[in-house]
N, CA and C atoms of all chains as a GROMACS GRO file, in nm:
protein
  558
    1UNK      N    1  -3.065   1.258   0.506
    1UNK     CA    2  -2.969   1.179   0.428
    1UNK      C    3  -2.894   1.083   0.518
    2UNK      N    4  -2.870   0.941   0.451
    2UNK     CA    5  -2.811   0.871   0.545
    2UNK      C    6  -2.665   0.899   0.562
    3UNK      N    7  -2.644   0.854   0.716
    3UNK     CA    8  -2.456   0.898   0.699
    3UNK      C    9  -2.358   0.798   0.534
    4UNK      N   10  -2.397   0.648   0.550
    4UNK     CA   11  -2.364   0.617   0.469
    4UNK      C   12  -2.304   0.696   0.338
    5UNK      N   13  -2.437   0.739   0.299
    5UNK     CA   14  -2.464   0.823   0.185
    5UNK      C   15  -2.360   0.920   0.124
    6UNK      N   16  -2.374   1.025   0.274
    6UNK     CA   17  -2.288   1.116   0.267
    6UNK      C   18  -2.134   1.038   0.247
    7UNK      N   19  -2.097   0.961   0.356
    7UNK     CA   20  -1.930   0.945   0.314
    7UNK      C   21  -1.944   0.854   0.181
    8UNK      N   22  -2.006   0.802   0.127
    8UNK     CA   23  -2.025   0.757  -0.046
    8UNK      C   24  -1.981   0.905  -0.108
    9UNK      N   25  -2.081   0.976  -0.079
    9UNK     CA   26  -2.061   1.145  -0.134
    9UNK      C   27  -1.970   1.208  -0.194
   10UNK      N   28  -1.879   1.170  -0.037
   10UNK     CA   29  -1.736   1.206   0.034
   10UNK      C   30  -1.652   1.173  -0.077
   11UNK      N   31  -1.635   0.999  -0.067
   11UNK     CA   32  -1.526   0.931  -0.134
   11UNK      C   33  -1.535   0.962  -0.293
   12UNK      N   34  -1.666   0.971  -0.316
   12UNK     CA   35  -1.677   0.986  -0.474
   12UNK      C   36  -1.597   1.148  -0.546
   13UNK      N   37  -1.659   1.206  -0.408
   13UNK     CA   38  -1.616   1.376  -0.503
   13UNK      C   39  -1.430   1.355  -0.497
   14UNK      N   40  -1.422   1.299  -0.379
   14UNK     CA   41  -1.250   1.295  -0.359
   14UNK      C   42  -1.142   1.194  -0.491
   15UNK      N   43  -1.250   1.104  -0.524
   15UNK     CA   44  -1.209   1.021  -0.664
   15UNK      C   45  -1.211   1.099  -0.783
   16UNK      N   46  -1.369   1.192  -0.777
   16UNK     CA   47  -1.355   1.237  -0.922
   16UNK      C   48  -1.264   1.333  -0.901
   17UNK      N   49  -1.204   1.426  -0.748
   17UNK     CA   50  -1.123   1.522  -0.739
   17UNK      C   51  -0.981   1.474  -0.804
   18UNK      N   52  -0.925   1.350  -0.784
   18UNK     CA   53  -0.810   1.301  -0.808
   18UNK      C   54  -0.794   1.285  -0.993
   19UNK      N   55  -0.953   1.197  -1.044
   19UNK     CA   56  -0.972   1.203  -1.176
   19UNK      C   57  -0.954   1.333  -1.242
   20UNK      N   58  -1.021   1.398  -1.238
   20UNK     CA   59  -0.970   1.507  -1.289
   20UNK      C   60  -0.857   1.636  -1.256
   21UNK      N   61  -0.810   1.605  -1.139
   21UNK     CA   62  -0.651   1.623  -1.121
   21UNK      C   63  -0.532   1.604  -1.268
   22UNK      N   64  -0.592   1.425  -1.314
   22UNK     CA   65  -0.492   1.322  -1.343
   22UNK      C   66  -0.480   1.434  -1.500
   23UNK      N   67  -0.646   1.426  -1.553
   23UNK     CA   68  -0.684   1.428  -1.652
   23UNK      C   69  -0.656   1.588  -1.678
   24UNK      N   70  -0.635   1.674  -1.605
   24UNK     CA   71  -0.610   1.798  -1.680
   24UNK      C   72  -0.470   1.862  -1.636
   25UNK      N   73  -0.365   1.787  -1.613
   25UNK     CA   74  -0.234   1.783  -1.663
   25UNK      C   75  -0.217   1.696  -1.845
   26UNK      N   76  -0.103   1.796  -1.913
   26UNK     CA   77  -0.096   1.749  -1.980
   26UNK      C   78   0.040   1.642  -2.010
   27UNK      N   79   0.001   1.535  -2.000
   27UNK     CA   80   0.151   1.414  -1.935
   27UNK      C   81   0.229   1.367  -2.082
   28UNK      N   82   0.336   1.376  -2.055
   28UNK     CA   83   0.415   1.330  -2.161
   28UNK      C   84   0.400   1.249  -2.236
   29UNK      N   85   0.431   1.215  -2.388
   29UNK     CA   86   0.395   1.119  -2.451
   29UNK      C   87   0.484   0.949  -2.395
   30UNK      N   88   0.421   0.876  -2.359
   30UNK     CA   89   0.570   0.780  -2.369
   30UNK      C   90   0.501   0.630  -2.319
   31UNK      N   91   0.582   0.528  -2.360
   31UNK     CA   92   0.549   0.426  -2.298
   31UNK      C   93   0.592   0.339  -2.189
   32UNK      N   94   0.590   0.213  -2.140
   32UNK     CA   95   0.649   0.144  -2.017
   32UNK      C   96   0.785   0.094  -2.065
   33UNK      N   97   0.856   0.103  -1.991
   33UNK     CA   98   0.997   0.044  -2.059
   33UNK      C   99   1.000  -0.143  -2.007
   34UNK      N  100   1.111  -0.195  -2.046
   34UNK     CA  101   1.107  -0.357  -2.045
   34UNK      C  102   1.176  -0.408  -1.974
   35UNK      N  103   1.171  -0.347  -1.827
   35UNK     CA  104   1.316  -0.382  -1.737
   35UNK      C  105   1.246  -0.566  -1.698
   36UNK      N  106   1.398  -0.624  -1.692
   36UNK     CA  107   1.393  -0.732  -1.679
   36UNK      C  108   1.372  -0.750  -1.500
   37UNK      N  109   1.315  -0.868  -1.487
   37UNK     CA  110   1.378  -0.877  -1.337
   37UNK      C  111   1.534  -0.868  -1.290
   38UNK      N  112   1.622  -0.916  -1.330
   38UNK     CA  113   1.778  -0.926  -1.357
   38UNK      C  114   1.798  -0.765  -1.271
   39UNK      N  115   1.747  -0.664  -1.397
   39UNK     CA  116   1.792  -0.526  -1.384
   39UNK      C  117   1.697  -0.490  -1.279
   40UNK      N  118   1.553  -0.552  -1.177
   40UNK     CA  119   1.548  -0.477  -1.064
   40UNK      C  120   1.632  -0.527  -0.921
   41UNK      N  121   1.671  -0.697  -0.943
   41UNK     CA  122   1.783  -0.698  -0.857
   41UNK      C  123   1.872  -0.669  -0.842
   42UNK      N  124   1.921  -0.616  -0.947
   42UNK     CA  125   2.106  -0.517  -0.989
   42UNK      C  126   2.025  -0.372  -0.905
   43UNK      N  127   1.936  -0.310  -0.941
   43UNK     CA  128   1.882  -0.236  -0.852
   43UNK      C  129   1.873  -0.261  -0.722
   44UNK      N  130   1.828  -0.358  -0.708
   44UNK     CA  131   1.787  -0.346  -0.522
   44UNK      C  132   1.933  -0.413  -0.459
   45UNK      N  133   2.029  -0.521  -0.532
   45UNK     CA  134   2.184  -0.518  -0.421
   45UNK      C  135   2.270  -0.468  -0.505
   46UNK      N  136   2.244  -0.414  -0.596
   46UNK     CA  137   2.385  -0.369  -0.664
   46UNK      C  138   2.419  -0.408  -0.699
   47UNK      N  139   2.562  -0.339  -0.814
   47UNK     CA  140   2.636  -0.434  -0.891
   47UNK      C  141   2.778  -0.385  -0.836
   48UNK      N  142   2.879  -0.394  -0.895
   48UNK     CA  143   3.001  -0.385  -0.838
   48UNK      C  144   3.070  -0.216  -0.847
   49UNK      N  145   3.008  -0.231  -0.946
   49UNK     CA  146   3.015  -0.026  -0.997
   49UNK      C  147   2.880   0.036  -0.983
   50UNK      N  148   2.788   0.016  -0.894
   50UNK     CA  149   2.687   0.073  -0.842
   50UNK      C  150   2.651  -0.011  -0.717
   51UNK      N  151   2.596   0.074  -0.620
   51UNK     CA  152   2.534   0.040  -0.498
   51UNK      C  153   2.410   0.066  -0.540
   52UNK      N  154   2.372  -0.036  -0.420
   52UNK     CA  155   2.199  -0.098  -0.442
   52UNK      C  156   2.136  -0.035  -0.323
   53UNK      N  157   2.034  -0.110  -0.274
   53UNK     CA  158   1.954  -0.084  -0.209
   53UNK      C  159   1.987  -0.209  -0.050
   54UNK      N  160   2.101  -0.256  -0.068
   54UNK     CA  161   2.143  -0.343   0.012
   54UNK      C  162   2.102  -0.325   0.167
   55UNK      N  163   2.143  -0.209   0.203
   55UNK     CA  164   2.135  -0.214   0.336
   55UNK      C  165   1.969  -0.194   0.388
   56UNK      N  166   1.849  -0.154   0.280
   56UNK     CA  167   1.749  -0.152   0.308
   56UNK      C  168   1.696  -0.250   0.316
   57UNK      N  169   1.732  -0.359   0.224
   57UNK     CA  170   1.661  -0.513   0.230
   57UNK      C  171   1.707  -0.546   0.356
   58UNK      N  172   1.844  -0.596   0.409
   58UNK     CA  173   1.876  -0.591   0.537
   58UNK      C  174   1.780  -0.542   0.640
   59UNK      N  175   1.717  -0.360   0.648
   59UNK     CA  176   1.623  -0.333   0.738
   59UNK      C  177   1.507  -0.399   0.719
   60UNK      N  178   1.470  -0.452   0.587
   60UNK     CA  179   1.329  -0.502   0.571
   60UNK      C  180   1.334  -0.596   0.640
   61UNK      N  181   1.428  -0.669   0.616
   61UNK     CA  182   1.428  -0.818   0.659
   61UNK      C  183   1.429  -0.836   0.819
   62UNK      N  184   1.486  -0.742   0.881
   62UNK     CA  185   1.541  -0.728   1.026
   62UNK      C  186   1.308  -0.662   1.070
   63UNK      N  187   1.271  -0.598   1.037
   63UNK     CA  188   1.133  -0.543   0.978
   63UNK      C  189   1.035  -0.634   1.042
   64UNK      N  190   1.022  -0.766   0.935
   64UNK     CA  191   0.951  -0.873   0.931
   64UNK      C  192   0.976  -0.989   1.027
   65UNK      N  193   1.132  -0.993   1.015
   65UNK     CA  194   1.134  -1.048   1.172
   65UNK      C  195   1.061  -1.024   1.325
   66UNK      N  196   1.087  -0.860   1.334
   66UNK     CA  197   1.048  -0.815   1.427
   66UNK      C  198   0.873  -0.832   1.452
   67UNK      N  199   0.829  -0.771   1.332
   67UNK     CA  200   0.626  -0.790   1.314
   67UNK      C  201   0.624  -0.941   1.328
   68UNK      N  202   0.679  -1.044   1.268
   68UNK     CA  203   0.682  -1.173   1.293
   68UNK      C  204   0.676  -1.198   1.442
   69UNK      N  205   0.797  -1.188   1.520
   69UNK     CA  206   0.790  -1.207   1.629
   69UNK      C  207   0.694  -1.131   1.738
   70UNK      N  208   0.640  -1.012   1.726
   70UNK     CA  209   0.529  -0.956   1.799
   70UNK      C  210   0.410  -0.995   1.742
   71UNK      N  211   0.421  -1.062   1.662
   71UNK     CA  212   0.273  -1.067   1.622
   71UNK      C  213   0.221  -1.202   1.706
   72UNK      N  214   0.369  -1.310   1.680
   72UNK     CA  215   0.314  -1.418   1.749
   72UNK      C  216   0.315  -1.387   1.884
   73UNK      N  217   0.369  -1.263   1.979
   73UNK     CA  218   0.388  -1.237   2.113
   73UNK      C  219   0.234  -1.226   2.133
   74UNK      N  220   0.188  -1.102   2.032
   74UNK     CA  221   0.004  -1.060   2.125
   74UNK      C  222  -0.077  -1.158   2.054
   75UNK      N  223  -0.033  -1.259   1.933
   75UNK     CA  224  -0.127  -1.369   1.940
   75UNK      C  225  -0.157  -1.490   2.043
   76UNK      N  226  -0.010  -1.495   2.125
   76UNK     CA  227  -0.068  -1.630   2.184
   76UNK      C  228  -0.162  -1.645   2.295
   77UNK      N  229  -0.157  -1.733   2.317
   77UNK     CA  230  -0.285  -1.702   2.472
   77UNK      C  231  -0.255  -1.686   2.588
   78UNK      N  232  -0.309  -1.609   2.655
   78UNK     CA  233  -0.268  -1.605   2.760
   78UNK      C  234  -0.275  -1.688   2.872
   79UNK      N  235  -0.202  -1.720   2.966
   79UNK     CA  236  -0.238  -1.787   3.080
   79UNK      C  237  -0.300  -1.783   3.164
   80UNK      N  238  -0.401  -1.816   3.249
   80UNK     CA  239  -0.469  -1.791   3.366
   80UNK      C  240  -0.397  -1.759   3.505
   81UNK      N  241   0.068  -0.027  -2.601
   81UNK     CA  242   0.100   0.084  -2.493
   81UNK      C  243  -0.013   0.137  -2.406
   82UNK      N  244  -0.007   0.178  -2.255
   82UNK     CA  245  -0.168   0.227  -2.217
   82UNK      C  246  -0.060   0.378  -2.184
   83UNK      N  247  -0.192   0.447  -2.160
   83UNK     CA  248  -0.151   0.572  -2.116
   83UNK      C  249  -0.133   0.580  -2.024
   84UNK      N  250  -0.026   0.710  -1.961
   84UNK     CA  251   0.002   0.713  -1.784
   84UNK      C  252  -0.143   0.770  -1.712
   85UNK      N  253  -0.233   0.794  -1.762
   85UNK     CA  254  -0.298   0.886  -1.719
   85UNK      C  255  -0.427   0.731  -1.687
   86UNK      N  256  -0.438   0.656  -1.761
   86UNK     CA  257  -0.498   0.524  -1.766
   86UNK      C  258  -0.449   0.512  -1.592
   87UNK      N  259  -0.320   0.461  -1.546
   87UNK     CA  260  -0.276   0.407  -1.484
   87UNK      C  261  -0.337   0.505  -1.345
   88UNK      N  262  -0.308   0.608  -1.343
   88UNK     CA  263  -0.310   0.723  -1.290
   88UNK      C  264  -0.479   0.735  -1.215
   89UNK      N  265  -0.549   0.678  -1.322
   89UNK     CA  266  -0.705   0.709  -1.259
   89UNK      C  267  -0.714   0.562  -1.222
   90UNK      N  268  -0.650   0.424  -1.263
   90UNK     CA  269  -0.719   0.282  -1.160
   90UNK      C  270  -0.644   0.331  -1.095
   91UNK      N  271  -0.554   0.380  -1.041
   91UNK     CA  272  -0.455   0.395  -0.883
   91UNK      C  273  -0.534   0.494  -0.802
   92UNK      N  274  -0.606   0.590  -0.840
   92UNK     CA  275  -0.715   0.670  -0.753
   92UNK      C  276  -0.794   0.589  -0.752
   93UNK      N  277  -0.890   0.559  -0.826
   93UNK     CA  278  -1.017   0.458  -0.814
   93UNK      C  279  -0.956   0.330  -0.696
   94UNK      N  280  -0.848   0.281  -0.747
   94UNK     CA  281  -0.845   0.218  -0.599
   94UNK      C  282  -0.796   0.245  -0.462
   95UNK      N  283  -0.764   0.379  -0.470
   95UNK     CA  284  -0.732   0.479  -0.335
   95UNK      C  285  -0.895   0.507  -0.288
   96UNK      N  286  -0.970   0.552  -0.387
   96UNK     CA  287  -1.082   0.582  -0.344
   96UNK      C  288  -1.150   0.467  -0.305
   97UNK      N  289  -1.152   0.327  -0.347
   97UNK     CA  290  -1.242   0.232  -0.295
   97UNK      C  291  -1.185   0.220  -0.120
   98UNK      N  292  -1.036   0.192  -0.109
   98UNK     CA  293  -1.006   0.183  -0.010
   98UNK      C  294  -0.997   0.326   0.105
   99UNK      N  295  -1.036   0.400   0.043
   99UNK     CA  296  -1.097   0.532   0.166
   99UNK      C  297  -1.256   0.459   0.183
  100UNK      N  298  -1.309   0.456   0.082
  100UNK     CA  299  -1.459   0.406   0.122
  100UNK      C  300  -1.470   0.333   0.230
  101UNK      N  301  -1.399   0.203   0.220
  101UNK     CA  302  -1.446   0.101   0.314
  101UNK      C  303  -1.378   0.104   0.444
  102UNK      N  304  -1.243   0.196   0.435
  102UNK     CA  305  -1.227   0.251   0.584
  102UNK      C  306  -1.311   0.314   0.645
  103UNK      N  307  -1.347   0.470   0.579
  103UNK     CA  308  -1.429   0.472   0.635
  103UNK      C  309  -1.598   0.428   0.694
  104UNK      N  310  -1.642   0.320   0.626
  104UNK     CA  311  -1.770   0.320   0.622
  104UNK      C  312  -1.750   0.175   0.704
  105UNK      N  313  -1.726   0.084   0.615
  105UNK     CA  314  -1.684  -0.092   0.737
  105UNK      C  315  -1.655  -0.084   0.862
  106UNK      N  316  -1.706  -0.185   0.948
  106UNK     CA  317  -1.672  -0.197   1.068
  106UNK      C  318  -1.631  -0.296   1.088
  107UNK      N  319  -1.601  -0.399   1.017
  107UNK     CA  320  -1.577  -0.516   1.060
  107UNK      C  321  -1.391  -0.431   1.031
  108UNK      N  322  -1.306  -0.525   1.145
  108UNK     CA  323  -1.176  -0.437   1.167
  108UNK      C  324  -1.072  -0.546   1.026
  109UNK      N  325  -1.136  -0.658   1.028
  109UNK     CA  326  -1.022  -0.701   0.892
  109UNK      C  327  -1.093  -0.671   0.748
  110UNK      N  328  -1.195  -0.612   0.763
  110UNK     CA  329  -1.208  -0.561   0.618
  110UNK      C  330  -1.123  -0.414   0.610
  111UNK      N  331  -1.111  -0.348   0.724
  111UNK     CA  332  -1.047  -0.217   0.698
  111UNK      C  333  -0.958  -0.255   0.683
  112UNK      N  334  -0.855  -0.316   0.754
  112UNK     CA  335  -0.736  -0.357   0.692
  112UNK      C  336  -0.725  -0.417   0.542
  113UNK      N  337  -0.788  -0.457   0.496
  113UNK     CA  338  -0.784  -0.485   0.364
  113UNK      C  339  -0.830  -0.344   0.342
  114UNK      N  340  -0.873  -0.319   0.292
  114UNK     CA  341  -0.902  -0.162   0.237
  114UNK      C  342  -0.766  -0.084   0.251
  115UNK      N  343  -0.692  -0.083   0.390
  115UNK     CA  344  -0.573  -0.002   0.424
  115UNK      C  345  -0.501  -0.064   0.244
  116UNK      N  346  -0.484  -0.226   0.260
  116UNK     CA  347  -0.413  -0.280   0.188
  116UNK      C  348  -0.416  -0.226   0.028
  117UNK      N  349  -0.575  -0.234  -0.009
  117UNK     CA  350  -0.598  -0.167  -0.121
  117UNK      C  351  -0.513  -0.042  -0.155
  118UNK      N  352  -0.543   0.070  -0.047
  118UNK     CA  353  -0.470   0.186  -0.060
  118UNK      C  354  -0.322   0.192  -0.079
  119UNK      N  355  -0.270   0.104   0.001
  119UNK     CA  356  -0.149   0.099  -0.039
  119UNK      C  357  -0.078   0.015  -0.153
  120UNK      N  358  -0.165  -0.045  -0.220
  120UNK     CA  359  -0.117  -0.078  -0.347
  120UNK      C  360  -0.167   0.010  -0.468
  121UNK      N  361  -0.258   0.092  -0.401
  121UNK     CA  362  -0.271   0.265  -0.503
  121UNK      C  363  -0.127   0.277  -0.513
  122UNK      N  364  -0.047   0.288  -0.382
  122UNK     CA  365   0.056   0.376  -0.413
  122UNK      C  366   0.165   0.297  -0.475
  123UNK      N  367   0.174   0.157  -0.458
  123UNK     CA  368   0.247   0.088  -0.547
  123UNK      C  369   0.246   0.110  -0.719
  124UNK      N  370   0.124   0.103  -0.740
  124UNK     CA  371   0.134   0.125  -0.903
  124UNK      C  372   0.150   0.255  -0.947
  125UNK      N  373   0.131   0.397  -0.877
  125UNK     CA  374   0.205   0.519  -0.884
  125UNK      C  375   0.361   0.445  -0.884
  126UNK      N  376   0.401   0.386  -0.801
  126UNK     CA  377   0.530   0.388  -0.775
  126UNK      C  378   0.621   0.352  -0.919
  127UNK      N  379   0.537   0.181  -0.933
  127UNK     CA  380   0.612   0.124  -1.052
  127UNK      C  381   0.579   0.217  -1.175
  128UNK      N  382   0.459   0.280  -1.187
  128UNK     CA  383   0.440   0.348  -1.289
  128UNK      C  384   0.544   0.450  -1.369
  129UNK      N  385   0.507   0.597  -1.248
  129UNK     CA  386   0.607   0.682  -1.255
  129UNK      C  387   0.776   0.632  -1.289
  130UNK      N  388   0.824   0.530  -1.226
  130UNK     CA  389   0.923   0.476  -1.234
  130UNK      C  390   0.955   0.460  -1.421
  131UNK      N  391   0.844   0.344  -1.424
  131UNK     CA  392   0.848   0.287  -1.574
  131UNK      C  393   0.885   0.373  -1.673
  132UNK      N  394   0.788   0.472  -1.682
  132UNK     CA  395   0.756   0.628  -1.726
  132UNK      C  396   0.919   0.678  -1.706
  133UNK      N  397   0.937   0.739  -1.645
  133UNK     CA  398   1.093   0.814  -1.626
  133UNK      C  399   1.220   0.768  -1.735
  134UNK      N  400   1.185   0.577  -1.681
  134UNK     CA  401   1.326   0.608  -1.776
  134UNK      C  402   1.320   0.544  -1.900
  135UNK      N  403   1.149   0.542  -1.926
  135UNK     CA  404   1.170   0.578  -2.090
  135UNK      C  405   1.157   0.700  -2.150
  136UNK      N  406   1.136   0.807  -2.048
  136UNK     CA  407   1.139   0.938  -2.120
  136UNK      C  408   1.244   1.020  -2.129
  137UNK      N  409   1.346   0.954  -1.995
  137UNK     CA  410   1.498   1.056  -1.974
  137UNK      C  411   1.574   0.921  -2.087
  138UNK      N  412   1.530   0.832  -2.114
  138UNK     CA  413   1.596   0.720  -2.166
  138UNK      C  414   1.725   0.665  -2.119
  139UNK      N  415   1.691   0.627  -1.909
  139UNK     CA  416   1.805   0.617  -1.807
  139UNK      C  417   1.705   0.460  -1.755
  140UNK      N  418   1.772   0.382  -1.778
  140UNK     CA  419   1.694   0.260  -1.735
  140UNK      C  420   1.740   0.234  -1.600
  141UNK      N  421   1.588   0.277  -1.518
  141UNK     CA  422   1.609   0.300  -1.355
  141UNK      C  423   1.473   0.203  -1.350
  142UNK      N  424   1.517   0.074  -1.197
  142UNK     CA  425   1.391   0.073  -1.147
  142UNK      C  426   1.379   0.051  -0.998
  143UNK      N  427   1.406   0.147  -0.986
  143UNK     CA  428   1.404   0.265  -0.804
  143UNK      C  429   1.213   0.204  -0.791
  144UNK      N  430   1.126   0.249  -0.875
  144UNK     CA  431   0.978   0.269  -0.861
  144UNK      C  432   0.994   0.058  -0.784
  145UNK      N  433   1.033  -0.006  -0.844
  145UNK     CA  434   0.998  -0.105  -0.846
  145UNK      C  435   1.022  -0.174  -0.757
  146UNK      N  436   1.177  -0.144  -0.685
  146UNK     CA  437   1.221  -0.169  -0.583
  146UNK      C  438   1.157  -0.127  -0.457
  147UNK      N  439   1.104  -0.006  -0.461
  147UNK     CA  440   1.043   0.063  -0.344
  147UNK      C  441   0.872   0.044  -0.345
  148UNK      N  442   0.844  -0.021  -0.426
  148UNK     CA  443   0.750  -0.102  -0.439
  148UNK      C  444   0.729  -0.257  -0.406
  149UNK      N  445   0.822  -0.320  -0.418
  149UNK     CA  446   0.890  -0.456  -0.325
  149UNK      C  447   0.890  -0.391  -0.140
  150UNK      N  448   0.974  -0.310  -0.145
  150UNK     CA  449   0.984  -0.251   0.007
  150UNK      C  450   0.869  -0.216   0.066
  151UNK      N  451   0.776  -0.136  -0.048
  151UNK     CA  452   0.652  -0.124   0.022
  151UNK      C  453   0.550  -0.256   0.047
  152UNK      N  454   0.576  -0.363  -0.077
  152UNK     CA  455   0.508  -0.487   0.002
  152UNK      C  456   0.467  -0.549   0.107
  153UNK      N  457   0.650  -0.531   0.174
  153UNK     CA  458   0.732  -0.593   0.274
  153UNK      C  459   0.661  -0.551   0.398
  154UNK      N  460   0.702  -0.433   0.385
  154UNK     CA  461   0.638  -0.343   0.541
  154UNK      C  462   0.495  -0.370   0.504
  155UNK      N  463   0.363  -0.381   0.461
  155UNK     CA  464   0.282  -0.389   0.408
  155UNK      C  465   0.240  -0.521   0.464
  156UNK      N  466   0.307  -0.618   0.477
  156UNK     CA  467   0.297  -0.758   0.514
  156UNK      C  468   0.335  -0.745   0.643
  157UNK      N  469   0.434  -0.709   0.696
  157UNK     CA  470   0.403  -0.679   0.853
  157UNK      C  471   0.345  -0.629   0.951
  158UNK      N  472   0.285  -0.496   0.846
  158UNK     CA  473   0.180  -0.420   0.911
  158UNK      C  474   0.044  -0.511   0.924
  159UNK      N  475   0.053  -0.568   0.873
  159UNK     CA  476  -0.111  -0.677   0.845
  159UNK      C  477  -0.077  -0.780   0.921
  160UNK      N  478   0.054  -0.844   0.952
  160UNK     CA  479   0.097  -0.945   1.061
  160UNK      C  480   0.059  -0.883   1.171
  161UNK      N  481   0.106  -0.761   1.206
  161UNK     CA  482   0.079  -0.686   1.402
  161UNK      C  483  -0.087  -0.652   1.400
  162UNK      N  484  -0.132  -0.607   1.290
  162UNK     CA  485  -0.254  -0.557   1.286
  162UNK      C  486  -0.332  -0.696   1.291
  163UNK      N  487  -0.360  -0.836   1.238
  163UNK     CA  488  -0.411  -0.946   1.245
  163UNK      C  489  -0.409  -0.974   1.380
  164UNK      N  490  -0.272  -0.967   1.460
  164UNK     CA  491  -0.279  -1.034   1.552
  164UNK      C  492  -0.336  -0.933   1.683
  165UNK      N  493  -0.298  -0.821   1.663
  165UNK     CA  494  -0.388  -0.763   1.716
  165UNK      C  495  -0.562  -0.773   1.739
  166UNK      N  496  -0.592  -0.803   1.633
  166UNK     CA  497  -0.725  -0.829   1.593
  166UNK      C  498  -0.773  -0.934   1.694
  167UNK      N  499  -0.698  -1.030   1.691
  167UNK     CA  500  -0.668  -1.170   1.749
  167UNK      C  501  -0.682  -1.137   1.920
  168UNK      N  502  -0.626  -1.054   1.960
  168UNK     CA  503  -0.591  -1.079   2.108
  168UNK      C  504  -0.711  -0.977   2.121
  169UNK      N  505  -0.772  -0.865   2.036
  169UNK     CA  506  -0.908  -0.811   2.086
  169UNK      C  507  -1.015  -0.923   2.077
  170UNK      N  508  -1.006  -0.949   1.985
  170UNK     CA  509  -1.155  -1.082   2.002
  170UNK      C  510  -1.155  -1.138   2.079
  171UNK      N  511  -1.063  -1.194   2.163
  171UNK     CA  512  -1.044  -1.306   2.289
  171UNK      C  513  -1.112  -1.239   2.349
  172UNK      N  514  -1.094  -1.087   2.381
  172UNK     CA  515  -1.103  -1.026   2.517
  172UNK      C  516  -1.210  -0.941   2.505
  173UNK      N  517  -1.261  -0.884   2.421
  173UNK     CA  518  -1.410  -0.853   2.391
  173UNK      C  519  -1.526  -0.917   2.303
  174UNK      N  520  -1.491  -1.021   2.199
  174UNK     CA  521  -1.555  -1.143   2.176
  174UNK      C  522  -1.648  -1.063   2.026
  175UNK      N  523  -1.547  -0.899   1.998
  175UNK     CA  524  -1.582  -0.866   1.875
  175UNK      C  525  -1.451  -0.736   1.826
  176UNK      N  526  -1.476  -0.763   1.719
  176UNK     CA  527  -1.416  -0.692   1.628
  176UNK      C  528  -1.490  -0.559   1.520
  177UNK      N  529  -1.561  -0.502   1.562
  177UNK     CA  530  -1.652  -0.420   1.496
  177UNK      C  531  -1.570  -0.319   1.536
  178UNK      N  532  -1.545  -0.221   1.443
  178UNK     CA  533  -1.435  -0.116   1.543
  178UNK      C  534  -1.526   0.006   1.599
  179UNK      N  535  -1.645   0.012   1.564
  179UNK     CA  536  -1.712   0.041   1.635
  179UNK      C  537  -1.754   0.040   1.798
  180UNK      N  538  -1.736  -0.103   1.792
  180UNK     CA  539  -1.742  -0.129   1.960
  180UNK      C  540  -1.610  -0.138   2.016
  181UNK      N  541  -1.526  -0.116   2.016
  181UNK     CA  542  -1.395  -0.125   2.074
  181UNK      C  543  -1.331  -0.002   2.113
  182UNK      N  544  -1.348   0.041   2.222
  182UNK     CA  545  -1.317   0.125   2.290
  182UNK      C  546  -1.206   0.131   2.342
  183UNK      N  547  -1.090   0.049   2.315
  183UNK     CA  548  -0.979   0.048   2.447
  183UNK      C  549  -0.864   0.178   2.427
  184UNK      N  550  -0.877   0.213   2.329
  184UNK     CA  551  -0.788   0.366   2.285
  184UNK      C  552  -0.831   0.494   2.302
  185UNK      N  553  -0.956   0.463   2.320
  185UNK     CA  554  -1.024   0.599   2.374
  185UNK      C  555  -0.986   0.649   2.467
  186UNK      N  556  -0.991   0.793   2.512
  186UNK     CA  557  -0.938   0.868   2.590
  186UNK      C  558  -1.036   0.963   2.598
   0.00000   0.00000   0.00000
């Protein structure tokens, strides 16, 4: 059997493992609710009578800077 | 309306595509896409479950959605260090097959 094969094998039994995980719980009846965008930014900085997620956007942002700036560090070229 | 359970099996199915092609691809920016796949498995668990919650406690929360933005974020940087990484191996071994790239080995 080719290796291929086998990790095809692999991934499939581990999909149908998850599929039928999903499928033999029995999950509540219900549907998606209609949050606006509005109400996920009142979520992520808050409103004045709730705290947000403020200081995490802050780390994200501080995050992307950082991958930003190393990324262009081991992209550039090097010198001779 | 779809069912959670709908949502529940494309978010495995695309966990499972992106285990596939990690493991099996060698080219090193298709695995990273694949990583990417996987982790937007866990995004739509995220917004899902979220969605789900607070129409069933009937508490209009969207925590799932936010931390699904966050997971973008990091998600996009991880693929910035990992690209450029990519970048400074090709210069210096003139491939990217992760197969042939030995420099972590021990």
């Amino acid at each position: 059997m080719r290796p291929g094969m086998v990790k095809l094998a692999a991934v499939g039994l581990l999909a149908l493992l998850f599929v039928y995980s999903v499928l033999s719980v029995s999950w509540p009846e219900g549907d998606m609710d209609q949050l606006t965008n509005e109400e996920v930014g009142e979520t992520m900085f808050g409103t004045p009578d709730k705290s947000g997620y403020g200081v995490v956007v802050l780390l994200v942002g501080v995050l992307l800077l950082v991958a930003m700036l190393g990324g262009v560090f081991l992209a550039k070229e090097e010198s001779e | 309306m779809i069912p959670i359970e709908y949502w529940l099996v494309l978010s495995s199915l695309l966990f499972g595509i992106g285990v596939y092609g990690v493991v099996t691809r060698r080219n090193a920016i298709v695995v990273l896409m694949c990583i990417e796949i996987m982790l937007n498995a866990a995004n739509i668990n995220f917004v899902m479950f979220s969605s789900y919650h607070s129409v069933l406690h009937s508490v209009p929360d969207s925590s799932g959605q936010v931390f699904a933005l966050f997971s973008i974020a990091i998600a996009a940087a991880e693929v910035a260090v990992g690209l450029a990484i990519l970048l400074s191996v090709y210069r210096r071994y003139q491939t990217i097959e992760v197969d042939k790239i030995n420099l972590l080995r021990w």
